[in-house]
Phi, psi and omega in degrees: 000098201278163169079014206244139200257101172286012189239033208207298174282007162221118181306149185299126167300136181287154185268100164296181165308336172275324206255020162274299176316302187301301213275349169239036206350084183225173192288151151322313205279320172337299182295300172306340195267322184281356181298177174276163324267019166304282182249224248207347178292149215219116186224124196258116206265130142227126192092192156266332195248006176227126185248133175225159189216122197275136239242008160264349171253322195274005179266308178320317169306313181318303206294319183293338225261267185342321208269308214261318172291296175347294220278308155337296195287340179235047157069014216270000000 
């Protein structure tokens, strides 16, 4: 496929529940009790038992997280 930007067409690889917990260091149960749709984690469901998580909705979520803890702390 010539002109084709392949770092642009192929998604960044999903995240389990360990290496999202190691990357915001907190427990696995952390990441699950806080996951969709219990809590605020942006979570992609395949199955009953399998959760992966895209590591471009967890910079927004993060990127959201900060913003909304900020606004708290100075009363906003």
């Amino acid at each position: 496929m010539e002109g084709t930007n392949f770092s642009q067409a192929v998604p960044a690889p999903m995240m389990t529940v360990k290496e999202l917990a190691r990357l915001l260091n907190v427990s696995e149960r952390t990441v699950w009790e806080n996951s969709e749709p219990r809590g605020t984690i942006p979570a992609l469901y395949i199955g009953k038992k399998t959760v992966r998580y895209c590591p471009v909705a967890i910079q927004e979520w993060m990127r959201r997280q900060m913003v909304n803890t900020s606004s708290k702390r100075l009363g906003a």
